[in-house]
ChimeraX commands (.cxc) that place a marker at each C-alpha (Angstrom):
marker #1 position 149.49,152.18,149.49 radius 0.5
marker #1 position 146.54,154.83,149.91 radius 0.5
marker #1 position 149.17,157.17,150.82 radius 0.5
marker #1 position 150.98,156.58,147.49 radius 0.5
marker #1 position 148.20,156.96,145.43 radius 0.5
marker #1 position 147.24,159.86,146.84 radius 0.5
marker #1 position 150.45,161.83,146.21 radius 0.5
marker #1 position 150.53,160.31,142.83 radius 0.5
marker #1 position 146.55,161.85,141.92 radius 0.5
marker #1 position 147.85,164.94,143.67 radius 0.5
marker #1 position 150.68,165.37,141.02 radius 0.5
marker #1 position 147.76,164.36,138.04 radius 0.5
marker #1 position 150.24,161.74,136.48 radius 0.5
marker #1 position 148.98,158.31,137.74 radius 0.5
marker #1 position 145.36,158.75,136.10 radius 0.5
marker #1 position 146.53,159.22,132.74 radius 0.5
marker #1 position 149.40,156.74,133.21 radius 0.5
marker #1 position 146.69,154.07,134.35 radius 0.5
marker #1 position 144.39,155.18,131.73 radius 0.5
marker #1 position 147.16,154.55,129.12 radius 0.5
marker #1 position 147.74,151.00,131.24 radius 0.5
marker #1 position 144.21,150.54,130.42 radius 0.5
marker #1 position 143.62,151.33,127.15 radius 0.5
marker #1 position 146.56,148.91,126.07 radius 0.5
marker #1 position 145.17,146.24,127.59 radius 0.5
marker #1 position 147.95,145.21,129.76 radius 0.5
marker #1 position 147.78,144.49,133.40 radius 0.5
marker #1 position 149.76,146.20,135.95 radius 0.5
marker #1 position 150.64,146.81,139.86 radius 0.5
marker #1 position 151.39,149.62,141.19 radius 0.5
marker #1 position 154.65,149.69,143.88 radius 0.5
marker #1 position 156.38,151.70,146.19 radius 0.5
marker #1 position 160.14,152.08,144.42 radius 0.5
marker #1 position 163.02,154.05,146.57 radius 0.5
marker #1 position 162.85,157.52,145.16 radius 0.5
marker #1 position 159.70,157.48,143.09 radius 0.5
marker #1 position 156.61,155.24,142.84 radius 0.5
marker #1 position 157.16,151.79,140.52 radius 0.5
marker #1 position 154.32,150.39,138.36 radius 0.5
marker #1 position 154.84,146.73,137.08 radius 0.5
marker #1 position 153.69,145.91,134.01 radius 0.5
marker #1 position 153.05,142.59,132.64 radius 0.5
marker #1 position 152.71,141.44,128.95 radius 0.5
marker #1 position 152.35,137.57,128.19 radius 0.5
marker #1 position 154.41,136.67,131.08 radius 0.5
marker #1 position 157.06,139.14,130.65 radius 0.5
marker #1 position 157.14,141.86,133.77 radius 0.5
marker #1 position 159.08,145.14,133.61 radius 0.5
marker #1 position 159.11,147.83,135.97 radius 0.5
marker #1 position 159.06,151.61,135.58 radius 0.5
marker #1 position 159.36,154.54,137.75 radius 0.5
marker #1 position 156.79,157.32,138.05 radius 0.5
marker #1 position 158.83,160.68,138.10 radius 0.5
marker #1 position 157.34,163.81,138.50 radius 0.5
marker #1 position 156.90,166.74,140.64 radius 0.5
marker #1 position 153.41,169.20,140.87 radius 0.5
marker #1 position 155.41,171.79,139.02 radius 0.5
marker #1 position 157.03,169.12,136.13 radius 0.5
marker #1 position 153.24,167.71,135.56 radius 0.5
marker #1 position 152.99,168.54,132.12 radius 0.5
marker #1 position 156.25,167.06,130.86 radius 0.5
marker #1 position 156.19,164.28,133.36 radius 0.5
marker #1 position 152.61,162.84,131.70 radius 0.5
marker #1 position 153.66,162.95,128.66 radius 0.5
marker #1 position 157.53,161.54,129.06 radius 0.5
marker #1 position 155.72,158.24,131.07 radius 0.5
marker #1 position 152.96,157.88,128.80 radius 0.5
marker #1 position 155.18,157.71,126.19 radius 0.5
marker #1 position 157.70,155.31,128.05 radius 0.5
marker #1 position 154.85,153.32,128.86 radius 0.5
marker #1 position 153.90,152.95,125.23 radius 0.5
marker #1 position 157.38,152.03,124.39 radius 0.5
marker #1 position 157.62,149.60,126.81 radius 0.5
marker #1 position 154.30,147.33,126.11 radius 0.5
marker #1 position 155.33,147.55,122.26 radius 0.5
marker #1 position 158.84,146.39,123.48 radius 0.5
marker #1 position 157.28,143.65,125.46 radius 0.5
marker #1 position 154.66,142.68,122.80 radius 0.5
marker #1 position 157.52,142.36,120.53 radius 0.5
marker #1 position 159.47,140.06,122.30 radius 0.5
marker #1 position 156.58,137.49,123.86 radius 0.5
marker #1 position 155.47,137.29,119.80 radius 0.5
marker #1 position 159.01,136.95,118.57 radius 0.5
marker link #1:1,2 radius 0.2
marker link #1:2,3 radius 0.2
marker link #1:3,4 radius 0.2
marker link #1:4,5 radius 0.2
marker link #1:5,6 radius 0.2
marker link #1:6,7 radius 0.2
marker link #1:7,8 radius 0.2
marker link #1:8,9 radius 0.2
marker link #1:9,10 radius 0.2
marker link #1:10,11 radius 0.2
marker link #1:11,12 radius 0.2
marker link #1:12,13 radius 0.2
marker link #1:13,14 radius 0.2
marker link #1:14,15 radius 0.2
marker link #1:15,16 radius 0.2
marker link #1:16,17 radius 0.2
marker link #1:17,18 radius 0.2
marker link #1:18,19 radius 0.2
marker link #1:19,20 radius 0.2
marker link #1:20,21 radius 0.2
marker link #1:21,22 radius 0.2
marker link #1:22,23 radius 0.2
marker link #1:23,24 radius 0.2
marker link #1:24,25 radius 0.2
marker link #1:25,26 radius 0.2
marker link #1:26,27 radius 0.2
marker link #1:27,28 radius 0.2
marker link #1:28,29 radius 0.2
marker link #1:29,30 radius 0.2
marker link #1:30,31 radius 0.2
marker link #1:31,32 radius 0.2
marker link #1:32,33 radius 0.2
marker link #1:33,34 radius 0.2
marker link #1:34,35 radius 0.2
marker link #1:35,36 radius 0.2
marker link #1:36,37 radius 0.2
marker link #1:37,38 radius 0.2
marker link #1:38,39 radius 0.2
marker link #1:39,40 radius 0.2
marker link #1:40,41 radius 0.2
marker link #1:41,42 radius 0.2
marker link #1:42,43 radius 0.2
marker link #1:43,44 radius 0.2
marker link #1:44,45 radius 0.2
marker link #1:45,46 radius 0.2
marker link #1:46,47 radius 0.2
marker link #1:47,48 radius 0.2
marker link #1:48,49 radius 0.2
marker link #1:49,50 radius 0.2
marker link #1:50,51 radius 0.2
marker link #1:51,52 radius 0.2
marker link #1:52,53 radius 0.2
marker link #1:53,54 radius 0.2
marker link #1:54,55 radius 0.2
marker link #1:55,56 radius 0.2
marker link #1:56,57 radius 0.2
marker link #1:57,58 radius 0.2
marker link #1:58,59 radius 0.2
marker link #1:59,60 radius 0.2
marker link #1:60,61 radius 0.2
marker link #1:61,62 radius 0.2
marker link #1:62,63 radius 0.2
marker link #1:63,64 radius 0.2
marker link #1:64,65 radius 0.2
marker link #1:65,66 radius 0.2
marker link #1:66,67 radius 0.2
marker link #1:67,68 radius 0.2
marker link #1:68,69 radius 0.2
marker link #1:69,70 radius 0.2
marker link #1:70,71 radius 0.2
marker link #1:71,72 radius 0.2
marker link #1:72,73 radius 0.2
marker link #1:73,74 radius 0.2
marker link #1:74,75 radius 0.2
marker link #1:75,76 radius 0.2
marker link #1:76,77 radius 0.2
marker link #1:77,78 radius 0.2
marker link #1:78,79 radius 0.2
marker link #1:79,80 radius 0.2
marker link #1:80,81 radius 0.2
marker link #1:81,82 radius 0.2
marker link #1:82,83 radius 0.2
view
């Protein structure tokens, strides 16, 4: 796993993806997936997973499109677990 996180801090989008993770206040795992790295999120019981994508040359675009997934995904999850 040190491996993975090391590529992923190399590319600069896991910190602010686990800062987002963090700020929300959900909790989360962090996987290997088949192409890209998975993070598992969990919100009241309900789990969904999510692939990191990104390359060192896409960094910019690849923060921002996860972060945003992210935040979609926890309001998504929130949604449903409240009902």
């Amino acid at each position: 796993m040190s491996r993975l996180l090391a590529m992923l801090r190399t590319r600069q989008v896991w910190p602010v993806v686990e800062a987002e993770l963090i700020s929300l206040g959900v909790s989360y795992r962090l996987e290997r997936g088949g192409k890209h790295p998975v993070v598992r999120i969990c919100v009241d019981g309900q789990e969904r997973r999510l692939p990191i994508a990104g390359s060192p040359r896409s960094r910019g675009q690849a923060v921002r499109k996860s972060v945003c997934q992210i935040r979609r995904v926890v309001a998504q999850l929130r949604e449903t677990s409240h009902g």
